[in-house]
CHARMM-style PDB file with segment names, atoms N, HN, CA, C and O in Angstrom:
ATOM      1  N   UNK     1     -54.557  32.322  54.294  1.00  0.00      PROA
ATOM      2  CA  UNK     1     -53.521  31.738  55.126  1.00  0.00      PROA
ATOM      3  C   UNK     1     -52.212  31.551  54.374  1.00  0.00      PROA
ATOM      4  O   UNK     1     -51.164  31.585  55.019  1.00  0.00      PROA
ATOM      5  N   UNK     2     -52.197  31.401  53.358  1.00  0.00      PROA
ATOM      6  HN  UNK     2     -53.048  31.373  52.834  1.00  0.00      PROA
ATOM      7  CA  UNK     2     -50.909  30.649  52.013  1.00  0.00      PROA
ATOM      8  C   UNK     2     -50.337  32.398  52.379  1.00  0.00      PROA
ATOM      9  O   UNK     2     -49.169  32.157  52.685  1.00  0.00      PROA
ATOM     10  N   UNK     3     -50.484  33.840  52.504  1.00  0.00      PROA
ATOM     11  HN  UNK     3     -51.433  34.036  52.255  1.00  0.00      PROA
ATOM     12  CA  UNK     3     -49.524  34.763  52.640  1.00  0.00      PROA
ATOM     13  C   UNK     3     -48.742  34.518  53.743  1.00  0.00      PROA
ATOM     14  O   UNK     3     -47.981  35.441  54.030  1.00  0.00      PROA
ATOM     15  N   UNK     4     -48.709  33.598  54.406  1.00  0.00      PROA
ATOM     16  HN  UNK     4     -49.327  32.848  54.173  1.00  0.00      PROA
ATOM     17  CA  UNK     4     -48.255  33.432  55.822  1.00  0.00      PROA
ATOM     18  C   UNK     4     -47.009  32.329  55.621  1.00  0.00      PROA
ATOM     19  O   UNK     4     -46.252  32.017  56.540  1.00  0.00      PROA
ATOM     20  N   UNK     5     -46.937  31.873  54.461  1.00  0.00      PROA
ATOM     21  HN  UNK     5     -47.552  32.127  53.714  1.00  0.00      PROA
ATOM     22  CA  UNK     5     -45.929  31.076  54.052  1.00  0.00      PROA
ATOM     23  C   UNK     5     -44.746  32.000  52.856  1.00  0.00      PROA
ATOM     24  O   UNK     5     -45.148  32.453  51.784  1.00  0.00      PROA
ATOM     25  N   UNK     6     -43.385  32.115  53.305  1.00  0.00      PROA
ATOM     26  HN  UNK     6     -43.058  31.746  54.176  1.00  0.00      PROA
ATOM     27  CA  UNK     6     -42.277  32.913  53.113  1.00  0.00      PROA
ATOM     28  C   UNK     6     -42.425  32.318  51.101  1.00  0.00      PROA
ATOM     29  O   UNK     6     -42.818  31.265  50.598  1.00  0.00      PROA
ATOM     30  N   UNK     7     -41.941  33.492  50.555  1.00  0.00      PROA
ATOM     31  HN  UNK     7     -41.622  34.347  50.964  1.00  0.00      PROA
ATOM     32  CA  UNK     7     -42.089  33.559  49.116  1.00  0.00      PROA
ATOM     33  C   UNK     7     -43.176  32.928  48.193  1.00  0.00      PROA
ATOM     34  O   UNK     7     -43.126  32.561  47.019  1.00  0.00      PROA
ATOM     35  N   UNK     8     -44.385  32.926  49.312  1.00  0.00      PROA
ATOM     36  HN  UNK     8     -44.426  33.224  50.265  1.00  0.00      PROA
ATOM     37  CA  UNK     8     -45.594  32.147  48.503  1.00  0.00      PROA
ATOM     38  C   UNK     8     -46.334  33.256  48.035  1.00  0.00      PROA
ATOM     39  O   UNK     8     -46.005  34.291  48.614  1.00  0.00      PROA
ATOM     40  N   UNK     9     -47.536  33.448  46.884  1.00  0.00      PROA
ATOM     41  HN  UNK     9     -47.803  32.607  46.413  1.00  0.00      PROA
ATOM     42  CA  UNK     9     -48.051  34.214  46.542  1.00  0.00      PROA
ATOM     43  C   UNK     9     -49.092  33.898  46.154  1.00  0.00      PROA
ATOM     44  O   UNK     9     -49.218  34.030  44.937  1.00  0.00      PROA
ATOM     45  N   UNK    10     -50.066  33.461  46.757  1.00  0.00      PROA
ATOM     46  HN  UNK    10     -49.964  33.353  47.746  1.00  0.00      PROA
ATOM     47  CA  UNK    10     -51.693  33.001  46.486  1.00  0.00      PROA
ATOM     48  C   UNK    10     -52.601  34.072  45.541  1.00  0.00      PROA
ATOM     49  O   UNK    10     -52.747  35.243  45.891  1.00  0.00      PROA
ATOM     50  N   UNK    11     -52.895  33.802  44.927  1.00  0.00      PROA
ATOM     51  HN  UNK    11     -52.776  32.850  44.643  1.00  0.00      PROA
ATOM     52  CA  UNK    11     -53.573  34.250  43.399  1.00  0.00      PROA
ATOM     53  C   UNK    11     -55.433  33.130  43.658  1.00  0.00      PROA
ATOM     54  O   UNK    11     -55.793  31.957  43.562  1.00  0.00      PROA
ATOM     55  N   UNK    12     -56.058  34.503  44.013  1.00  0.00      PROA
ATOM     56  HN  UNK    12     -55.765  35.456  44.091  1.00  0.00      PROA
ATOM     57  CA  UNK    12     -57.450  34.161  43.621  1.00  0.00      PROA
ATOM     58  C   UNK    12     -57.990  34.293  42.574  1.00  0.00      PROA
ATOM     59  O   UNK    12     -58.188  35.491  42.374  1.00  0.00      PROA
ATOM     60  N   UNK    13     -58.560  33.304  41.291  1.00  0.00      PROA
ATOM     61  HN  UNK    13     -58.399  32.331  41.453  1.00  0.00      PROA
ATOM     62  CA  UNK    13     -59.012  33.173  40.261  1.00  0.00      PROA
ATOM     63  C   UNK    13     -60.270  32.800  40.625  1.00  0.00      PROA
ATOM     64  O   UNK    13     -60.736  32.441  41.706  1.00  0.00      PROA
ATOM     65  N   UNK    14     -61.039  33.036  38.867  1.00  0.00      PROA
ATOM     66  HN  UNK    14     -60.661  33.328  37.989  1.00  0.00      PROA
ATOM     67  CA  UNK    14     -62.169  32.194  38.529  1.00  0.00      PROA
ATOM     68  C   UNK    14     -62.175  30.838  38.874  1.00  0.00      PROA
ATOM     69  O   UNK    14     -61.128  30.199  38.771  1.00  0.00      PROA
ATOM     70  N   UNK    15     -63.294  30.261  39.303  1.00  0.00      PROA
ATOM     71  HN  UNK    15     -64.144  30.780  39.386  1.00  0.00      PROA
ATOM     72  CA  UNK    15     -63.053  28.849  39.366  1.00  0.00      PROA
ATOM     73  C   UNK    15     -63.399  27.972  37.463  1.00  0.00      PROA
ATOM     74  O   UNK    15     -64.417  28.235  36.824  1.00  0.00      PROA
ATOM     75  N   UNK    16     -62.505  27.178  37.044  1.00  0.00      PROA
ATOM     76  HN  UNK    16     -61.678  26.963  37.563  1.00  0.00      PROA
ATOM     77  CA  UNK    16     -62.177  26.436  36.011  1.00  0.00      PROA
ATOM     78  C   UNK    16     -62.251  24.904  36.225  1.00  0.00      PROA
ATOM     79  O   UNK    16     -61.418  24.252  36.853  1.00  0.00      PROA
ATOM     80  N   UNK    17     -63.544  24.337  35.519  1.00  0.00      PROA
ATOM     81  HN  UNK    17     -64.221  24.868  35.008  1.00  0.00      PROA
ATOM     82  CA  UNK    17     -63.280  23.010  35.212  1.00  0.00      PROA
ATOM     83  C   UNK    17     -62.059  22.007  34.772  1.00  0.00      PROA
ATOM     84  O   UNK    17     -61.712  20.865  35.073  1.00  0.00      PROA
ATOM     85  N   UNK    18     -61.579  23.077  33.868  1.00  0.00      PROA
ATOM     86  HN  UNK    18     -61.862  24.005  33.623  1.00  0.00      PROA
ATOM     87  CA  UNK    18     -60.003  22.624  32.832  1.00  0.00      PROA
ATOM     88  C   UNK    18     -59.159  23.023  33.799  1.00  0.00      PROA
ATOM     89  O   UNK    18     -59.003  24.138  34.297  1.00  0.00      PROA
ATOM     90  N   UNK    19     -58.484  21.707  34.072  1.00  0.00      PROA
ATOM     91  HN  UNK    19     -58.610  20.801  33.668  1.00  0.00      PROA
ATOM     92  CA  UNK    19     -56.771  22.234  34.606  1.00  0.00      PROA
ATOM     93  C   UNK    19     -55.934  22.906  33.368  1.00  0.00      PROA
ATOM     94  O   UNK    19     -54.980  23.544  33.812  1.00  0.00      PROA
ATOM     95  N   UNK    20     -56.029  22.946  31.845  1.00  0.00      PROA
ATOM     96  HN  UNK    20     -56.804  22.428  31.484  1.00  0.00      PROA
ATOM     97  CA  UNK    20     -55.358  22.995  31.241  1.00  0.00      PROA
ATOM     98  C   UNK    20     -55.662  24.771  31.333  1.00  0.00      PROA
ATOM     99  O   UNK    20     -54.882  25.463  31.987  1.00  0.00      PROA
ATOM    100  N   UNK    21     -56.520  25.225  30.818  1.00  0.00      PROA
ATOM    101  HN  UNK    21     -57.153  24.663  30.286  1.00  0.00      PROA
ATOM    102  CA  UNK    21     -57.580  26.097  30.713  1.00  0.00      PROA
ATOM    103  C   UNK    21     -56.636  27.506  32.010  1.00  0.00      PROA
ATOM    104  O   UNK    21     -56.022  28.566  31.890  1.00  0.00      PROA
ATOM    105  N   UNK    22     -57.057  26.630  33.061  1.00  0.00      PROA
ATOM    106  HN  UNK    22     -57.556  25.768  33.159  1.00  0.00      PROA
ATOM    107  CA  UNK    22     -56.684  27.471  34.324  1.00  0.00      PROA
ATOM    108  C   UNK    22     -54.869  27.339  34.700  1.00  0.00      PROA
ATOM    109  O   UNK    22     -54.272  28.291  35.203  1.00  0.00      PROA
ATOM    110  N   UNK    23     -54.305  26.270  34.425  1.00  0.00      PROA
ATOM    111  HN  UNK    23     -54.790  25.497  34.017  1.00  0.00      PROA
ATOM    112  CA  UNK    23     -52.932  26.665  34.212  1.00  0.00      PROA
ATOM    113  C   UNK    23     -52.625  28.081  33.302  1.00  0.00      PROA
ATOM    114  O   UNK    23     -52.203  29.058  33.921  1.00  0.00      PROA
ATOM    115  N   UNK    24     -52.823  28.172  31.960  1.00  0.00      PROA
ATOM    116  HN  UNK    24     -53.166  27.378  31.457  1.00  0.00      PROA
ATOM    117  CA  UNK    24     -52.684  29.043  30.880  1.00  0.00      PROA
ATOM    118  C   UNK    24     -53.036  30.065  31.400  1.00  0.00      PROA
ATOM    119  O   UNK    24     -52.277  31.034  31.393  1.00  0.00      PROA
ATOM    120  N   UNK    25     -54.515  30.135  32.100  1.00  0.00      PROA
ATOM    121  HN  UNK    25     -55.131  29.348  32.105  1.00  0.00      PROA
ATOM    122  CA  UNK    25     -55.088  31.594  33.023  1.00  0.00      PROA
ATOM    123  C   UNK    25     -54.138  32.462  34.141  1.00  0.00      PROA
ATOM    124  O   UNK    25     -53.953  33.665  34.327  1.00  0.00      PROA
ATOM    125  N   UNK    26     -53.618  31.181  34.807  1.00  0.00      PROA
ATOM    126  HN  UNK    26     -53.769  30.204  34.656  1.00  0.00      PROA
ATOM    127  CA  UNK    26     -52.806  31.367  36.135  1.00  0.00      PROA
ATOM    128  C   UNK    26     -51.286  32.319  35.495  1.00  0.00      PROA
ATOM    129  O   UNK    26     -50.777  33.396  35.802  1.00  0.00      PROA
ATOM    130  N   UNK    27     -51.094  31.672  34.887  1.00  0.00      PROA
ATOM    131  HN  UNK    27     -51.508  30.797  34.638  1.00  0.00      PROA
ATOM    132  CA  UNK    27     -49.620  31.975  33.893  1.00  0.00      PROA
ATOM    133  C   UNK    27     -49.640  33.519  33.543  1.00  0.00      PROA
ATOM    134  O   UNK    27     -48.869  34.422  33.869  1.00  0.00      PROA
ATOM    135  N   UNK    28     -50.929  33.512  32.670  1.00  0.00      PROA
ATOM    136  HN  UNK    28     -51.555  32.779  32.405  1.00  0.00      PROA
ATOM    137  CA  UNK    28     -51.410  34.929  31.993  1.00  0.00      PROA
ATOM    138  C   UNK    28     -51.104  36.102  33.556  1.00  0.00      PROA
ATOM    139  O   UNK    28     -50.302  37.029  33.673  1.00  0.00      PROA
ATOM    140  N   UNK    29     -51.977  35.623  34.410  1.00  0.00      PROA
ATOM    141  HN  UNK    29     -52.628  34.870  34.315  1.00  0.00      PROA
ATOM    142  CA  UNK    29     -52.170  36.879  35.502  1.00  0.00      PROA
ATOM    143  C   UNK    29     -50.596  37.008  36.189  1.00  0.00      PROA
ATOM    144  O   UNK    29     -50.125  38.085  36.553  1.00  0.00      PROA
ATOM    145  N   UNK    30     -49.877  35.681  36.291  1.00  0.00      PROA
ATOM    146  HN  UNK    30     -50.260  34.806  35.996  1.00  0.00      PROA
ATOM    147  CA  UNK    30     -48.724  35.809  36.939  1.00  0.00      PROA
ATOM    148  C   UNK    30     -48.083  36.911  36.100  1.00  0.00      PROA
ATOM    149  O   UNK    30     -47.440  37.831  36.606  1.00  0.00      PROA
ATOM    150  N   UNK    31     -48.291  36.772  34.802  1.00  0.00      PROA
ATOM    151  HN  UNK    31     -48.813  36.025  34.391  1.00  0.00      PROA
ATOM    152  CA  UNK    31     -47.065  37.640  33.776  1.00  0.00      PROA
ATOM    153  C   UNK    31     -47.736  39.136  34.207  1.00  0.00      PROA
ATOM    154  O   UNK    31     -47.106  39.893  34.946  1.00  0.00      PROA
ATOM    155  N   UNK    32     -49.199  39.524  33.628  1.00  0.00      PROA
ATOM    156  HN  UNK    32     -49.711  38.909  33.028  1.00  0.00      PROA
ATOM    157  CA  UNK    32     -49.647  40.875  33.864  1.00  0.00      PROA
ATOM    158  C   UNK    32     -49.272  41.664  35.234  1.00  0.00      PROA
ATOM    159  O   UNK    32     -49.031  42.867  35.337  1.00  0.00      PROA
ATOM    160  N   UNK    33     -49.284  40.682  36.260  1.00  0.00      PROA
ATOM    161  HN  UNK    33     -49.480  39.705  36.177  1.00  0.00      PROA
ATOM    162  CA  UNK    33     -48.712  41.485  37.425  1.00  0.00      PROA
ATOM    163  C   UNK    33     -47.070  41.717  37.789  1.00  0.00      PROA
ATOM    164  O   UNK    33     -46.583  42.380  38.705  1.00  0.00      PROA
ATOM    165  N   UNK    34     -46.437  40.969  36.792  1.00  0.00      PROA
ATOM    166  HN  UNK    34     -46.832  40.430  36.048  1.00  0.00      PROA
ATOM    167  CA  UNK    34     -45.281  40.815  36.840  1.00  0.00      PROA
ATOM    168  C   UNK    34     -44.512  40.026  37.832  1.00  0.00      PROA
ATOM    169  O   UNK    34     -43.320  40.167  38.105  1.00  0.00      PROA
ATOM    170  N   UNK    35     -45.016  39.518  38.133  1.00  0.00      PROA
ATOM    171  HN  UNK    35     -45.984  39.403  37.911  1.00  0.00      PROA
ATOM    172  CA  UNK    35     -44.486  38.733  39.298  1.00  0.00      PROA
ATOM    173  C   UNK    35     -43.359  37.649  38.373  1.00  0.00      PROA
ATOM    174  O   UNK    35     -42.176  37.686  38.710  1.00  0.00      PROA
ATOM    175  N   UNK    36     -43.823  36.602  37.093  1.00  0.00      PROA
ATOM    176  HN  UNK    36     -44.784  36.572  36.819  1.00  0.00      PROA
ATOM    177  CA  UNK    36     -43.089  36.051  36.463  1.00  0.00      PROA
ATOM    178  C   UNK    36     -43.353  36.754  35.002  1.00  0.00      PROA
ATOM    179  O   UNK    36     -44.270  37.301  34.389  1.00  0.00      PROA
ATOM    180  N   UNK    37     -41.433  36.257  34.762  1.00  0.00      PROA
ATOM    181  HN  UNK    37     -40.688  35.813  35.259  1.00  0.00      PROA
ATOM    182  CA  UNK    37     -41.421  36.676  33.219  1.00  0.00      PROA
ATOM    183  C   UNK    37     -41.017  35.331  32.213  1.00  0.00      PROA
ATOM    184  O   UNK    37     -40.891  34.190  32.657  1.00  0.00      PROA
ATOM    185  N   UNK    38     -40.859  35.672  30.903  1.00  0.00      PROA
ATOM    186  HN  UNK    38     -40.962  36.599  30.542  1.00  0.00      PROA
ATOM    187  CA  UNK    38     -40.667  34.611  30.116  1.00  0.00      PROA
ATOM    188  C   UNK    38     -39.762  33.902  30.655  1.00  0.00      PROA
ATOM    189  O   UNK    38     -39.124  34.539  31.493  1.00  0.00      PROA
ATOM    190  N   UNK    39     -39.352  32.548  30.485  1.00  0.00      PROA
ATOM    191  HN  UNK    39     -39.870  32.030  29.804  1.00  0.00      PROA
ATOM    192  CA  UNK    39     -38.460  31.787  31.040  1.00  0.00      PROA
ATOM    193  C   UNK    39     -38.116  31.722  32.288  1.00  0.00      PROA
ATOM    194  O   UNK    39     -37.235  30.949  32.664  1.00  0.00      PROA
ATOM    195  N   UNK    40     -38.929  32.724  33.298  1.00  0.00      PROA
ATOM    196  HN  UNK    40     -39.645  33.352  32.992  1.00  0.00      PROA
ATOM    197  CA  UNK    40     -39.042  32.139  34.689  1.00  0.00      PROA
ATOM    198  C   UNK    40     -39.065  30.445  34.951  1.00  0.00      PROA
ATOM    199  O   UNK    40     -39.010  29.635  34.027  1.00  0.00      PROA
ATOM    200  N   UNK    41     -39.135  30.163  36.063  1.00  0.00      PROA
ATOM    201  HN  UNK    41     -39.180  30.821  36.814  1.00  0.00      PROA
ATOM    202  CA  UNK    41     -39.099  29.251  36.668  1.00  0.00      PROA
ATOM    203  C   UNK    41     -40.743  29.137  37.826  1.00  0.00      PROA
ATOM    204  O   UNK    41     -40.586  29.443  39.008  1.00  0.00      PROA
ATOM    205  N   UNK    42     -41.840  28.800  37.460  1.00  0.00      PROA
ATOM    206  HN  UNK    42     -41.967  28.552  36.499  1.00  0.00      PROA
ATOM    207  CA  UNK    42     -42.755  28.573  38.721  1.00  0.00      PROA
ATOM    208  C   UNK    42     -43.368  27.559  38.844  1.00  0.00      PROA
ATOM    209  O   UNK    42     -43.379  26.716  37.946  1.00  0.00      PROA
ATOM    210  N   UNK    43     -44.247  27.356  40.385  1.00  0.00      PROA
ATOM    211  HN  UNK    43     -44.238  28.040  41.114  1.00  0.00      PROA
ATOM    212  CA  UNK    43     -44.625  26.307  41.115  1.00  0.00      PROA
ATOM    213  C   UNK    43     -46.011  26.738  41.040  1.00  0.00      PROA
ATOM    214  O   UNK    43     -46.218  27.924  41.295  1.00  0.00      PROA
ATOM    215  N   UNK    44     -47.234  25.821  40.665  1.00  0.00      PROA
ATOM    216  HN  UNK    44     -47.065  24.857  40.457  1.00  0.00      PROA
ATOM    217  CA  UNK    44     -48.412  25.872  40.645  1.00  0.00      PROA
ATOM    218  C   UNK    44     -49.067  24.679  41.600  1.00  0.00      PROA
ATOM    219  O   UNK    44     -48.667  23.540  41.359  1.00  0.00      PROA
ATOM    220  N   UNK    45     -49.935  24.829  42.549  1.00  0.00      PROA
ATOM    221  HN  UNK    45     -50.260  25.754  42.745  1.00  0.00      PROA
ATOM    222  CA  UNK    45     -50.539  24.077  43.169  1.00  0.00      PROA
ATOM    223  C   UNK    45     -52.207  23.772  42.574  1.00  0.00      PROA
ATOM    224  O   UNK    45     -52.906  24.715  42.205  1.00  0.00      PROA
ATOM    225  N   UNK    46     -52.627  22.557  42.553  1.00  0.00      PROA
ATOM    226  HN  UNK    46     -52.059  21.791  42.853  1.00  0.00      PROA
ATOM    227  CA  UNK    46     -54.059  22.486  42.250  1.00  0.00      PROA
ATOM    228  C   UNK    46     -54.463  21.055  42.699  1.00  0.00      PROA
ATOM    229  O   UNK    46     -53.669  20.127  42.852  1.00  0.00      PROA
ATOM    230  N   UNK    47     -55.391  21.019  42.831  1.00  0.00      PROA
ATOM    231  HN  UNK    47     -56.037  21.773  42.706  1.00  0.00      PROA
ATOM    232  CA  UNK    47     -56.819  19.862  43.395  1.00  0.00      PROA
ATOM    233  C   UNK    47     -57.661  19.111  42.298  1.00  0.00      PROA
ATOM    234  O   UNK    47     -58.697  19.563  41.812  1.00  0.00      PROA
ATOM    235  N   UNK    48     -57.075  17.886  41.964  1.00  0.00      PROA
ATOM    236  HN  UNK    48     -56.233  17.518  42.359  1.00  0.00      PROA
ATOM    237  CA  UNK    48     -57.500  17.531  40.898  1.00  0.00      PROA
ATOM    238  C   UNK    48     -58.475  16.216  41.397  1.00  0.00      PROA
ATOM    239  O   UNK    48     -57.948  15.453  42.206  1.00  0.00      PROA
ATOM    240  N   UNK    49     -59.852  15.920  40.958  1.00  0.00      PROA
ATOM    241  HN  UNK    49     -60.280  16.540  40.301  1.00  0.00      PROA
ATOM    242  CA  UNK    49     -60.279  16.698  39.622  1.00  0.00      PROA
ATOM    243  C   UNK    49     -60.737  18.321  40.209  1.00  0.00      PROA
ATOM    244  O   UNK    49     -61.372  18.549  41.239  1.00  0.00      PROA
ATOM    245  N   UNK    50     -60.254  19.243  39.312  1.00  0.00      PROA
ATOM    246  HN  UNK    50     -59.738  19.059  38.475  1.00  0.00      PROA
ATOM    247  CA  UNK    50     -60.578  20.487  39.719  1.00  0.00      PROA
ATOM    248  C   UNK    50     -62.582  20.903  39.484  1.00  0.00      PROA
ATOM    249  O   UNK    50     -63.289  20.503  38.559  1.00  0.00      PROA
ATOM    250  N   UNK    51     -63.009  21.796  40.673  1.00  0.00      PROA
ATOM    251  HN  UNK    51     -62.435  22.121  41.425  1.00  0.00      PROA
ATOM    252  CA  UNK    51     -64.140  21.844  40.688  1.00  0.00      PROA
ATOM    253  C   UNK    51     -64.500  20.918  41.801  1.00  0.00      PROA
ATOM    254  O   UNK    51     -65.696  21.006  42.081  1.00  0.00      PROA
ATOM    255  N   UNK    52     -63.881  20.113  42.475  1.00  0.00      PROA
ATOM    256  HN  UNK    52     -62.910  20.042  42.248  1.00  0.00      PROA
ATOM    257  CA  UNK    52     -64.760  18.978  43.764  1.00  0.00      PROA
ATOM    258  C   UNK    52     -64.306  19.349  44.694  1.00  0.00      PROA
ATOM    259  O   UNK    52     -63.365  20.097  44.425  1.00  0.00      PROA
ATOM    260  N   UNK    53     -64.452  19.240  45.655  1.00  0.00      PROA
ATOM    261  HN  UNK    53     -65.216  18.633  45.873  1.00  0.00      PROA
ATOM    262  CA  UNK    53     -64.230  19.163  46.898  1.00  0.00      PROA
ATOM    263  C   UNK    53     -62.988  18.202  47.336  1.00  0.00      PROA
ATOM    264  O   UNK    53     -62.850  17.120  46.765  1.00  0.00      PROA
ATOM    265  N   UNK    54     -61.959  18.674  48.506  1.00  0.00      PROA
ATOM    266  HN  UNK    54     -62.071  19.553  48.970  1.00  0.00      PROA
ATOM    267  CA  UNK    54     -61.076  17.596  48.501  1.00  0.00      PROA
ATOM    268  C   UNK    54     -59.812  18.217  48.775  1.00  0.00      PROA
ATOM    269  O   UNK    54     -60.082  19.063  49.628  1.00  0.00      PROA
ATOM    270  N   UNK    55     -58.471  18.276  48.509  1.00  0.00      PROA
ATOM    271  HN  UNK    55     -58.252  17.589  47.816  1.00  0.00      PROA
ATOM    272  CA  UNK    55     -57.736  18.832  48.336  1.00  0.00      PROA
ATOM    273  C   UNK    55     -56.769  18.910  47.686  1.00  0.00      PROA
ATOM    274  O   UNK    55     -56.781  18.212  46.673  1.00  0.00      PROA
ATOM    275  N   UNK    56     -55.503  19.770  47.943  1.00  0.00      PROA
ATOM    276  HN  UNK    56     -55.494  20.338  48.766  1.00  0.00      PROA
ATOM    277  CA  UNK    56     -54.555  19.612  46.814  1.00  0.00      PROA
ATOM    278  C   UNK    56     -53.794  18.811  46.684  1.00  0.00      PROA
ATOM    279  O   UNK    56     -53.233  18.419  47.707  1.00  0.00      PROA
ATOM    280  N   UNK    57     -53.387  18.139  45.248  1.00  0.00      PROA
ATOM    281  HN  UNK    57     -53.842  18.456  44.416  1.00  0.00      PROA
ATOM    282  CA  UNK    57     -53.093  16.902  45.253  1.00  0.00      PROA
ATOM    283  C   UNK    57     -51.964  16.811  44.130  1.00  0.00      PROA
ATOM    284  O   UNK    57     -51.176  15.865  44.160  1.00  0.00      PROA
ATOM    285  N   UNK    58     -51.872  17.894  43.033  1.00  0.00      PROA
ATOM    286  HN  UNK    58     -52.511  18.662  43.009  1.00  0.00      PROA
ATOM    287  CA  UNK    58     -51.225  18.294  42.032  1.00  0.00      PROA
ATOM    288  C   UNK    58     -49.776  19.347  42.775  1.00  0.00      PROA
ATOM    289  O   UNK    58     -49.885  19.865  43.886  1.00  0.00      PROA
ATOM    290  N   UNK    59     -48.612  19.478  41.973  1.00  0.00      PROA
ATOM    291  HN  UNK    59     -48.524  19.057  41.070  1.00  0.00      PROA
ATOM    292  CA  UNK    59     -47.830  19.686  42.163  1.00  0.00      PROA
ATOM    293  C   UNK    59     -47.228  20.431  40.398  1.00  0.00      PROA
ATOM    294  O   UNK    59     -46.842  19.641  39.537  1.00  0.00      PROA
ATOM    295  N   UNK    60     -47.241  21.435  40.215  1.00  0.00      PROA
ATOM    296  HN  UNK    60     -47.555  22.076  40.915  1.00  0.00      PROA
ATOM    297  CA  UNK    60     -47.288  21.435  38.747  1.00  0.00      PROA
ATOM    298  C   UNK    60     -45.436  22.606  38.590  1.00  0.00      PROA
ATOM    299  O   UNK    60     -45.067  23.662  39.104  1.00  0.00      PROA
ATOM    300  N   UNK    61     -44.919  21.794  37.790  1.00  0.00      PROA
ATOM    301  HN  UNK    61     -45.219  20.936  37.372  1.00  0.00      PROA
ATOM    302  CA  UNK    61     -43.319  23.121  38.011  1.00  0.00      PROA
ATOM    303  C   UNK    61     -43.329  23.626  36.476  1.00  0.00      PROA
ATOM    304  O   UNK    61     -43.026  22.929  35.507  1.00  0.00      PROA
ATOM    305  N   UNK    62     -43.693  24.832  36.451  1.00  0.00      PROA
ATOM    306  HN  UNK    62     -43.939  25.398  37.237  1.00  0.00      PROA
ATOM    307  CA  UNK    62     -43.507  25.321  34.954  1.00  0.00      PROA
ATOM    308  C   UNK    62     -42.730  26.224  34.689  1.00  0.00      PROA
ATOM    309  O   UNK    62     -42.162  26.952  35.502  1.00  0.00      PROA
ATOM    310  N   UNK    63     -42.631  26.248  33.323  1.00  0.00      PROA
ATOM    311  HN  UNK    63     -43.093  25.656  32.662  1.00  0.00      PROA
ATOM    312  CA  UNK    63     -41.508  27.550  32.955  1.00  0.00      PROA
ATOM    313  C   UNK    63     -42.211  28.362  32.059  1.00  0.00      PROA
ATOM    314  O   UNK    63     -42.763  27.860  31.080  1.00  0.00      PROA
ATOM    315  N   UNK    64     -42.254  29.665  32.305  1.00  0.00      PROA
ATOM    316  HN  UNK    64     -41.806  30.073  33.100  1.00  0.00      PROA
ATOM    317  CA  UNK    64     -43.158  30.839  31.585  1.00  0.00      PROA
ATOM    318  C   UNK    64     -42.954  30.546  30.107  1.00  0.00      PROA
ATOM    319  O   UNK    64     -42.180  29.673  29.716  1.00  0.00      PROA
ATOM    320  N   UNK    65     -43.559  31.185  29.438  1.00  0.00      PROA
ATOM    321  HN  UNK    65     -44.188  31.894  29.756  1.00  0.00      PROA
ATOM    322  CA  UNK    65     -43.491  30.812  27.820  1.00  0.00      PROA
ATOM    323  C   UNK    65     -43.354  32.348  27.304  1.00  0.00      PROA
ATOM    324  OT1 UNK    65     -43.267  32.589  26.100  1.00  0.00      PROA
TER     325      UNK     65
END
């Protein structure tokens, strides 16, 4: 459903206990597909504690490394 929202780009991963873990993961695949580059600017969504049931609750704004 998230392709249905204008400049969003939903990325299916492994599921990850570590938010830290799966940020760094998320980052990695964003760069390989090119979508972001170093010093981009992006928006990460997640459901913390990650792994439960529930929803999203995190709001994460990062800048590529």
């Amino acid at each position: 459903r998230m392709t249905l929202y204008r400049n969003v780009r939903p990325l299916l991963m492994e599921a990850s206990a570590d938010r830290d873990t799966a940020l760094a993961e998320a980052e990695d695949q964003l760069k390989k597909r090119g979508i972001v580059h170093s010093g981009d600017v992006y928006a990460i969504t997640v459901g913390e504690p990650m792994g439960q049931p529930g929803g999203t609750n995190t709001l994460k704004i990062c800048r590529a490394g």
